[in-house]
SEGU-535706 format. One record per residue (C-alpha): residue number from 1; residue in three letters; x, y, z. Coordinates in steps of 0.25 Angstrom, whole numbers, plus 5000, padded with zeros to 4 digits. Layout:
SEGU-535706
nr	rest	east	north	up
NUM	ala	X	Y	Z $
...
***
This chain:
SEGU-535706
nr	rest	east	north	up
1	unk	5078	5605	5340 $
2	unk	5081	5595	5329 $
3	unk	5087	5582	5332 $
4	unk	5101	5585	5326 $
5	unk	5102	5597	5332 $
6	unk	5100	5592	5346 $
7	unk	5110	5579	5344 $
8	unk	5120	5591	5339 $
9	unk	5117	5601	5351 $
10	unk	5118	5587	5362 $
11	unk	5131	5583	5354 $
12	unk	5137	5597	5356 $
13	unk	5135	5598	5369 $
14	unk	5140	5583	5370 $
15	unk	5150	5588	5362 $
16	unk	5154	5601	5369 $
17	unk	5157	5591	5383 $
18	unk	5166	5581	5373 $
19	unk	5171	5591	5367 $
20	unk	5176	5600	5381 $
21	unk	5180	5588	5387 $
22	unk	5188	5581	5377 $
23	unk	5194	5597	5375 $
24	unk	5199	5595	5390 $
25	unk	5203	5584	5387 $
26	unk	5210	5585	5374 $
27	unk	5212	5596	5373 $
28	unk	5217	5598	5388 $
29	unk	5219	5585	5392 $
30	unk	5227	5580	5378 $
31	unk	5238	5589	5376 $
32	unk	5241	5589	5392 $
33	unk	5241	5573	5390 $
34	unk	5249	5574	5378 $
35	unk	5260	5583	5383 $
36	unk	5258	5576	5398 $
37	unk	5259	5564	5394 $
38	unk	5271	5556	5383 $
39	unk	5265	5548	5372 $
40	unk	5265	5535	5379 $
41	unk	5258	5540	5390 $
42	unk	5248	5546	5383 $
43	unk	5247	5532	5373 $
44	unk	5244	5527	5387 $
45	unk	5234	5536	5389 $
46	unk	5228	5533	5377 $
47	unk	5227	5517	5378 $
48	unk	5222	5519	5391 $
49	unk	5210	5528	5386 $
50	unk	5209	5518	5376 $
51	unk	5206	5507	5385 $
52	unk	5196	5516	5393 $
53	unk	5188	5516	5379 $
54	unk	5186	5503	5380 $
55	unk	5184	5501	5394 $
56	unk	5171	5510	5391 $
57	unk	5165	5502	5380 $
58	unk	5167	5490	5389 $
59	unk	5161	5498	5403 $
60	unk	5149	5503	5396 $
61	unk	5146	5492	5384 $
62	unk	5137	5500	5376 $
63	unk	5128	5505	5390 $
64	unk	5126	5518	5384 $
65	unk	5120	5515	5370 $
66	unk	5111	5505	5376 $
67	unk	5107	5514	5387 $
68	unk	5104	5524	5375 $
69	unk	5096	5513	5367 $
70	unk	5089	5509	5379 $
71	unk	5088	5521	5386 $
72	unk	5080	5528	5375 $
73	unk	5070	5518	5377 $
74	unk	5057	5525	5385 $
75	unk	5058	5525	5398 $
76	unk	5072	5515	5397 $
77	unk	5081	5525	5401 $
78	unk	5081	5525	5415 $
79	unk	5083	5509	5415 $
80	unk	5093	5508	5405 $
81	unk	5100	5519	5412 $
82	unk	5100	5512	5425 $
83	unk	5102	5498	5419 $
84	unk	5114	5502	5411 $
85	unk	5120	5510	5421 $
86	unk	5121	5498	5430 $
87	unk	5125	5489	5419 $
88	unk	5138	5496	5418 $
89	unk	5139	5497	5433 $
90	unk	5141	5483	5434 $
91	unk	5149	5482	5421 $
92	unk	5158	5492	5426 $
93	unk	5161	5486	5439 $
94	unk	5166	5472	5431 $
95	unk	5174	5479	5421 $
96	unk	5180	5487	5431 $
97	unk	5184	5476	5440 $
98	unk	5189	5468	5424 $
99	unk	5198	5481	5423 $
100	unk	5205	5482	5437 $
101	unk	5207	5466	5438 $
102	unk	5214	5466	5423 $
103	unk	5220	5481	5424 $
104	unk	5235	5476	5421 $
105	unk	5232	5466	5410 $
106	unk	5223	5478	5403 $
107	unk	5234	5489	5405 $
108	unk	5246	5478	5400 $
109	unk	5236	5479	5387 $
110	unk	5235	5493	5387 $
111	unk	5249	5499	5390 $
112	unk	5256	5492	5401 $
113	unk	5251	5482	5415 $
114	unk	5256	5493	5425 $
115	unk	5244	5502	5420 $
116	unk	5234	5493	5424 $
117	unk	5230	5506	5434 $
118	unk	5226	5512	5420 $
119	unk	5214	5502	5418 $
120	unk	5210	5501	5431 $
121	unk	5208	5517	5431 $
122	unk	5202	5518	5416 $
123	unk	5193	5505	5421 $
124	unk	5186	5515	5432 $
125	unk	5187	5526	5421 $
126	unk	5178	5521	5413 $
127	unk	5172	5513	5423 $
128	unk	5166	5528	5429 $
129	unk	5163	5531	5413 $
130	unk	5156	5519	5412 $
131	unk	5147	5521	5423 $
132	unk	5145	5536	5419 $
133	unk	5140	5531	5403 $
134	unk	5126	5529	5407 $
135	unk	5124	5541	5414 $
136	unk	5132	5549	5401 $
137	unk	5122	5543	5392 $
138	unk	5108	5545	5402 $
139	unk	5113	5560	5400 $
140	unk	5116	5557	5384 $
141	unk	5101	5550	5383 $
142	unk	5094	5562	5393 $
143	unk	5100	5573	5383 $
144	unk	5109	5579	5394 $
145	unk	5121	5582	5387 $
146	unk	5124	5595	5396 $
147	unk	5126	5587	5408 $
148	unk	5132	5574	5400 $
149	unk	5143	5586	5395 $
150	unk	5146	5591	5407 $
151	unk	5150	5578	5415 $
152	unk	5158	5575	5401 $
153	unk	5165	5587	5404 $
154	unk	5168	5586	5419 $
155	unk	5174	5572	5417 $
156	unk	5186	5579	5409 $
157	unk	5187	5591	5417 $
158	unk	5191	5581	5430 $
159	unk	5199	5573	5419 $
160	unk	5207	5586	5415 $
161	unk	5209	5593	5428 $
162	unk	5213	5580	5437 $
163	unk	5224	5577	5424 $
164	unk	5229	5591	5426 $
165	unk	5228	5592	5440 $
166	unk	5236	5578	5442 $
167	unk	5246	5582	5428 $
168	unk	5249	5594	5433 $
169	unk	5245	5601	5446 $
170	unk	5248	5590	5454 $
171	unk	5262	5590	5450 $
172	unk	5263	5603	5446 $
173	unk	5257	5610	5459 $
174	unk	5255	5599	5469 $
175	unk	5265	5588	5470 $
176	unk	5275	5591	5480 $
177	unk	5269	5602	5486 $
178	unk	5265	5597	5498 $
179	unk	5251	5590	5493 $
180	unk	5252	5576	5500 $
181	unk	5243	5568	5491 $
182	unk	5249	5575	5477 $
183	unk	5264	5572	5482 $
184	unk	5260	5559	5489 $
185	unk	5251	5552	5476 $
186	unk	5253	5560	5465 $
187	unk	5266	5555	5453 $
188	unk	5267	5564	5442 $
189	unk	5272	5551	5433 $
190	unk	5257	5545	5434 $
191	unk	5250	5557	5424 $
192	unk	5246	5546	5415 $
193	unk	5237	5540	5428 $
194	unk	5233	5554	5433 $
195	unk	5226	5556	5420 $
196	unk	5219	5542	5420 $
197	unk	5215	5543	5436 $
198	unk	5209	5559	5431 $
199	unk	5202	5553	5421 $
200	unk	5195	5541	5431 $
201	unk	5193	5553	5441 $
202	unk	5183	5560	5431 $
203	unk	5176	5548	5427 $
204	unk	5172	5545	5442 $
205	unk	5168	5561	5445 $
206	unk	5158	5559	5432 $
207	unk	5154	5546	5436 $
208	unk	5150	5553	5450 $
209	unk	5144	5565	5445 $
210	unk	5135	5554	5435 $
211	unk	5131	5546	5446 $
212	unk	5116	5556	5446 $
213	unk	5111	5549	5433 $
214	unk	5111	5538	5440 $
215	unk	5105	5543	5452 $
216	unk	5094	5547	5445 $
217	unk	5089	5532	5441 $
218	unk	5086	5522	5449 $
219	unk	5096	5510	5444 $
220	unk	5089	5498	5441 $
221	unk	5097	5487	5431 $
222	unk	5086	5482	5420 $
223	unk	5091	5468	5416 $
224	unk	5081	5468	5405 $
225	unk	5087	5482	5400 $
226	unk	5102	5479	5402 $
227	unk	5100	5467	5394 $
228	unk	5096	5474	5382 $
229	unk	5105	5486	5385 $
230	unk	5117	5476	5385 $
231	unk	5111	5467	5373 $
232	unk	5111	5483	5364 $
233	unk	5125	5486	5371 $
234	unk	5133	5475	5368 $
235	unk	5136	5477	5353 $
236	unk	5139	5491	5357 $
237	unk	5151	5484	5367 $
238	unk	5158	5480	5353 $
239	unk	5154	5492	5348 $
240	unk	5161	5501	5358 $
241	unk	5173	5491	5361 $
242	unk	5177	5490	5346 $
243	unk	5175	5506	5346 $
244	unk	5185	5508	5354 $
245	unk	5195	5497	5347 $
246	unk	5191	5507	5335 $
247	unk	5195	5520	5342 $
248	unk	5205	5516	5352 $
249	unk	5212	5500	5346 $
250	unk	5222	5509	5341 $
251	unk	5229	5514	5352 $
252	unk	5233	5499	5358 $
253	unk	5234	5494	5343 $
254	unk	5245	5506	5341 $
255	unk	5251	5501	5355 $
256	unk	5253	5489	5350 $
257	unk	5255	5489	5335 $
258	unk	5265	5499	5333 $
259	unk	5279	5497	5332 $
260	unk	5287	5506	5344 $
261	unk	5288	5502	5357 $
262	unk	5276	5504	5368 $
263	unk	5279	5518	5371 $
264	unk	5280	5522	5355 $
265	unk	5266	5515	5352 $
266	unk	5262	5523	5366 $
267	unk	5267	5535	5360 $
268	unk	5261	5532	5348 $
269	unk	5248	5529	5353 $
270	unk	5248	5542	5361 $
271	unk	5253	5552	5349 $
272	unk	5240	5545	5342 $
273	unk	5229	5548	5353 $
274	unk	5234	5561	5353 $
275	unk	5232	5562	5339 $
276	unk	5219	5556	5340 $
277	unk	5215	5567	5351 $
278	unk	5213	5579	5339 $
279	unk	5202	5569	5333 $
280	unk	5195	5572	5346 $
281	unk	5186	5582	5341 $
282	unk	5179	5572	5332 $
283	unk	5178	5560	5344 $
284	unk	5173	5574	5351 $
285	unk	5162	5574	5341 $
286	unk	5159	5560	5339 $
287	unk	5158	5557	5355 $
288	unk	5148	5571	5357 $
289	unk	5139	5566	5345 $
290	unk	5138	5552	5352 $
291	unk	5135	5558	5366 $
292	unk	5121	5564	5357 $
293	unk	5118	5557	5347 $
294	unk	5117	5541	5354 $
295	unk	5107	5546	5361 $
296	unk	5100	5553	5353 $
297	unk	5101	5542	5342 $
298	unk	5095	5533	5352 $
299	unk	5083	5543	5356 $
300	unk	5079	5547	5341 $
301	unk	5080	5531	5337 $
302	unk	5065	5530	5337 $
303	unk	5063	5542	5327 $
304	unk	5058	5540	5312 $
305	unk	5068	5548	5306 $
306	unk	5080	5542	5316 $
307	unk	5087	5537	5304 $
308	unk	5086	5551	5299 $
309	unk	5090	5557	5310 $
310	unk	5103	5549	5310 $
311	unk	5109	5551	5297 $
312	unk	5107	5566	5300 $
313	unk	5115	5564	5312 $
314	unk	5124	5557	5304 $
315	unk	5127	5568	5294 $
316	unk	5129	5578	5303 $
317	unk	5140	5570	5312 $
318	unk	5147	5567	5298 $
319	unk	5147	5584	5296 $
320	unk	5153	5586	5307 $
321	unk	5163	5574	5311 $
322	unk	5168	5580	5296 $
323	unk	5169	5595	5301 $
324	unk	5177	5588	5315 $
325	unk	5186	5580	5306 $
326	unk	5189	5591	5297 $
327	unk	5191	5603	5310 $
328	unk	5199	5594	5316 $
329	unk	5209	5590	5303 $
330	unk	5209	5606	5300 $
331	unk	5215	5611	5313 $
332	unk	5224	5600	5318 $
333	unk	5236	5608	5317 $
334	unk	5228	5615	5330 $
335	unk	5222	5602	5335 $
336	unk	5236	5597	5335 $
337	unk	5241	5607	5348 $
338	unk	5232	5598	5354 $
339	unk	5242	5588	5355 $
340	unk	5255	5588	5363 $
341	unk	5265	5588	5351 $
342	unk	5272	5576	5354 $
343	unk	5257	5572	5350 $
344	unk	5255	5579	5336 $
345	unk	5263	5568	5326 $
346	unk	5250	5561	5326 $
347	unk	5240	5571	5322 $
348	unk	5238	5566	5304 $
349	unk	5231	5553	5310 $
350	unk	5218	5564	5316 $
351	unk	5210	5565	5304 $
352	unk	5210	5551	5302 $
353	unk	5206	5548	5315 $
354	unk	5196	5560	5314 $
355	unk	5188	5552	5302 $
356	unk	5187	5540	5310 $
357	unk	5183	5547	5321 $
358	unk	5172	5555	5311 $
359	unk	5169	5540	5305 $
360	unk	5166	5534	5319 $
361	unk	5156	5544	5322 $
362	unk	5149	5541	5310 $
363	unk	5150	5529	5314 $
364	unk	5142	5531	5327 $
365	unk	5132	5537	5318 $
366	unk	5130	5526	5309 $
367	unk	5129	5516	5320 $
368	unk	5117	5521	5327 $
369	unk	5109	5513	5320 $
370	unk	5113	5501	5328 $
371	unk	5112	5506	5341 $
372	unk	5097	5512	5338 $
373	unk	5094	5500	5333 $
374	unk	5098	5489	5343 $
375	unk	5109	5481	5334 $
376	unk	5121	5486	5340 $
377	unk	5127	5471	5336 $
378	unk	5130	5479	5322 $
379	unk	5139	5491	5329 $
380	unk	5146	5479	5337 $
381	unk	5150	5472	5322 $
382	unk	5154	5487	5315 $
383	unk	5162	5491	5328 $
384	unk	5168	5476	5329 $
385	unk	5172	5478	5313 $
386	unk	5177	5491	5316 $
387	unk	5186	5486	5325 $
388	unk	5192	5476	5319 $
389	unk	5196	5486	5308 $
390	unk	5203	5495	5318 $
391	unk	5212	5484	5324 $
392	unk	5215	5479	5311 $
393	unk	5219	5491	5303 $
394	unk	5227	5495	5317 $
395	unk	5237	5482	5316 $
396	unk	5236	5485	5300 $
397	unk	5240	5499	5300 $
398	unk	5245	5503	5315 $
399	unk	5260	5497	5310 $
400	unk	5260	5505	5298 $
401	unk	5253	5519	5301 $
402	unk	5256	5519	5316 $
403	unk	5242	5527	5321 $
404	unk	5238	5531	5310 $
405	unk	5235	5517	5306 $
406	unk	5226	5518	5319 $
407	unk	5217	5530	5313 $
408	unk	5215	5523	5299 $
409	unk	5210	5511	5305 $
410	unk	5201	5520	5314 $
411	unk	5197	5527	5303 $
412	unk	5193	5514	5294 $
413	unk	5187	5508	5306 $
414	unk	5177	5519	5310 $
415	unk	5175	5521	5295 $
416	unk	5173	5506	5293 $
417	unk	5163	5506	5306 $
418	unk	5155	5518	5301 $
419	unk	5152	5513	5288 $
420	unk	5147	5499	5293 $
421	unk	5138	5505	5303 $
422	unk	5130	5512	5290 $
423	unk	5130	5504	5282 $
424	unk	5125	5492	5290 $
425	unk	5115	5504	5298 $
426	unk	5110	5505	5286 $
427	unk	5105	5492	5284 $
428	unk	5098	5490	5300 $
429	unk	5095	5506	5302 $
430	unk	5096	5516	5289 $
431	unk	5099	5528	5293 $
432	unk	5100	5538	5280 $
433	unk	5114	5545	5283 $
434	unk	5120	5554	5272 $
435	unk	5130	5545	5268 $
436	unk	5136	5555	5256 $
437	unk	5135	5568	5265 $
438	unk	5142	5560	5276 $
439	unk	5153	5555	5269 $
440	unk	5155	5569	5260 $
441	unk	5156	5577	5274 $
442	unk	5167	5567	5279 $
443	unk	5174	5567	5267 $
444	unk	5173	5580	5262 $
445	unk	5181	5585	5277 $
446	unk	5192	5575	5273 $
447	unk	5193	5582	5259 $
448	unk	5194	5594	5268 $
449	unk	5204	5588	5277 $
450	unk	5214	5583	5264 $
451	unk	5212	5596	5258 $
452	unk	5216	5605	5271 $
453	unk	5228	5596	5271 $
454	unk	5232	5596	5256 $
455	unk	5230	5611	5257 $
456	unk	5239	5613	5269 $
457	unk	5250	5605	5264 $
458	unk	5249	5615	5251 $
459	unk	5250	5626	5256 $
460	unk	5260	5623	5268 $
461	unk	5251	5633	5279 $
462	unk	5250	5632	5292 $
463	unk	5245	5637	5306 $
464	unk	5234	5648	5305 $
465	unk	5233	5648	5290 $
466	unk	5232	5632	5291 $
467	unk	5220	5634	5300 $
468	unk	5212	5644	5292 $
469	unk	5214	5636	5279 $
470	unk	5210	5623	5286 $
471	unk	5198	5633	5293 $
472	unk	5193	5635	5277 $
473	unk	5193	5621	5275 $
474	unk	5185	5617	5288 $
475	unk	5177	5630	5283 $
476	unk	5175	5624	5267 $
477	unk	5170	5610	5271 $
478	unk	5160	5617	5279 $
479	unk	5155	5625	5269 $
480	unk	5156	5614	5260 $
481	unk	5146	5605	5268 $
482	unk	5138	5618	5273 $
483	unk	5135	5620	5257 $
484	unk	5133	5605	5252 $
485	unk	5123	5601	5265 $
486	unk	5121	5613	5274 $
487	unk	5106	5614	5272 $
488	unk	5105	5599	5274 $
489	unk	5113	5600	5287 $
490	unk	5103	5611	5293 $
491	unk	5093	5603	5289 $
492	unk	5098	5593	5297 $
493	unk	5101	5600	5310 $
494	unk	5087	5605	5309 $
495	unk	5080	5593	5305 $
496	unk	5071	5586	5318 $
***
């Protein structure tokens, strides 16, 4: 089997468990929460999440990468699993302790003091993820995507059913029906804690049914190792913390720079998110080529034609981010049902959030060369500048474009990050990417996009007739890039 084709069989079936569980999720979980909850509960719900991102980046500090880098090493794996894995132990028991002692000082910067129950619970959240990384990422490195896709799964099958069992069977069917502990613990006023105590719930049951990869290896903590480990890891702490300052700044930013009072800018926030939820398709795509193709990067390092191999990877990411971009800007008048419709008023600012989405996978693509090649420093300056671009086009343009001011400065950012990670790769690590065919895929389905728009508006069609019409369009850029590069693109998938 050819290289490509095994990263793109590993990234379906990575794929496939993102893609059932964020469908259970979103799919399930987003119109219940949507209808459930009012727009400032769910703008709560959204900061907190928010804040659980960056808790992640802080618990596990770039411990994967480096166990990736470090672990592909002959006979390394089993230390730098072992001496990772109790590195953020130890981490995770201090930043823990951090959390709970300063609960209420980090809720009164969130949402309000009296929440400070909120951090303490997403502090164990991602505690349990944390301590579950390393194991996720031995499966990654052991190609065992199968049994990585079913614990996927199973964390949000908990996470669903306990939401509906506490939202609805318990007050629907239980409460007051003679069950002692549902009518002596149980308030239907606390669903906005019910769906963040579900959520804690899952991660320990994965956490648990984890604990046999570390059974397996005898633990034993390396100095040595965990001193080069953290040396390679550090940059990617910027790295990570800036990325979510990228992805998720915006939320609190919104809180705090638009004009209404605290529940209108909640409101806000939450009519945003929910907005942002019919991009998911795209982050679905991003995070399943991630789960494959670290690893794989890391393993196929040492190989002659690496370089080649990447910029082949890299053209066939474009293609496709393109085809999800334009899927998902075809059939938004479907995708929008999605959404509770007190929800919907936000739904022009998806396709801009869609290319910046597509422009910060190919931003991971670009900046493998750092990573492969120990200077990880250079992803810390990129994702540092990157950020400072986000927070100041968000006081810039948040006062005058609400959130849409939010999805250009996204946009500009991850554009702004992409470029500078080729550019300067190519100076430190040249890797031959199809610079023209890239951008002509990515453009050409934004010419696709205006002209399904424009051509709607002109002949004023709707429902089924809007669907097939925008059908051939999706159908004309595929023949269009099937007759300029389909030979090329077999080649490709076939190539070793």
């Amino acid at each position: 089997m050819s290289l490509i084709k095994k990263l793109a069989g590993e990234t379906a079936i990575y794929g496939v468990s993102s893609i059932l569980s964020r469908i259970l999720h979103y799919l399930l979980l987003t119109p219940y929460l949507t209808r459930v909850f009012e727009q400032n509960q769910y703008g709560i719900h959204a900061l907190m999440y928010s804040f659980a991102a960056l808790l992640l980046i802080l618990f596990t500090y770039g411990m994967e990468t480096a166990f990736f880098r470090f672990g592909t090493r002959e006979k390394n794996s089993t230390a730098a699993f072992s001496t990772a894995s109790i590195s953020l132990f130890v981490s995770t028991l201090f930043f823990l302790g951090f959390i709970t002692l300063f609960s209420e000082n980090i809720a009164a910067r969130l949402t309000q003091a009296a929440d400070f129950r909120y951090v303490i619970w997403f502090g164990i959240i991602i505690g349990f993820d944390a301590l579950a990384a390393i194991p996720f990422a031995k499966l990654r490195l052991e190609n065992r995507p199968y049994k990585f896709a079913m614990l996927k799964i199973i964390n949000i099958l908990i996470n669903a059913m306990l939401i509906i069992f506490l939202l609805e069977i318990c007050p629907r069917f239980l409460q007051g029906k003679g069950f002692g502990l549902i009518d002596q613990f149980y308030n239907s006023d606390l669903k906005l804690d019910y769906v963040f105590l579900a959520n804690l719930v899952a991660s320990g049951i994965v956490l648990l049914l984890m604990l046999p990869e570390y059974m397996k290896i005898k633990l034993k903590f390396d100095f040595t190792l965990w001193k080069e480990m953290f040396r390679y890891s550090m940059p990617l702490i910027v790295v990570g913390v800036a990325g979510v300052i990228n992805r998720l700044i915006d939320r609190i930013l919104l809180n705090n720079l638009l004009p209404g009072t605290e529940d209108q800018n909640l409101a806000t926030i939450g009519i945003y998110v929910a907005a942002a939820r019919l991009a998911i398709l795209m982050s679905l795509f991003i995070t399943a080529f991630n789960y494959a193709a670290e690893p794989f990067f890391f393993k196929n390092a040492n190989r002659k034609d690496s370089p080649e191999i990447y910029a082949k990877v890299g053209q066939i990411f474009a293609l496709v981010g393109s085809f999800v971009f334009l899927g998902i800007t075809l059939y938004m008048d479907v995708l929008q049902f999605i959404l509770g419709k007190d929800f919907r008023s936000g739904l022009d600012v998806v396709p801009i959030l869609l290319l910046a989405y597509l422009a910060f996978g190919m931003f991971y693509n670009f900046s493998i060369w750092y990573k492969i090649t120990d200077k990880t420093h250079y992803g810390a300056y990129i994702a540092v500048a990157g950020a400072v671009i986000t927070i100041v086009l968000n006081f810039i343009l948040i006062p005058k474009m609400s959130f849409y001011g939010s999805a250009y400065a996204a946009l500009t950012c991850f554009t702004f990050m992409a470029l500078a990670a080729y550019f300067v790769g190519q100076k430190h690590y040249p890797i031959p990417y199809p610079m023209k065919k890239i951008g002509y895929y990515i453009g050409l389905a934004i010419v696709f996009f205006l002209v399904s728009l424009k051509l709607n508006e002109f002949l004023e069609i709707e429902g089924w007739l809007l669907l097939v019409v925008n059908t051939i369009v999706l159908l004309g850029y595929g023949w269009i890039i099937y007759w300029m590069d389909g030979a090329e693109l077999k080649r490709i998938v076939r190539s070793e």
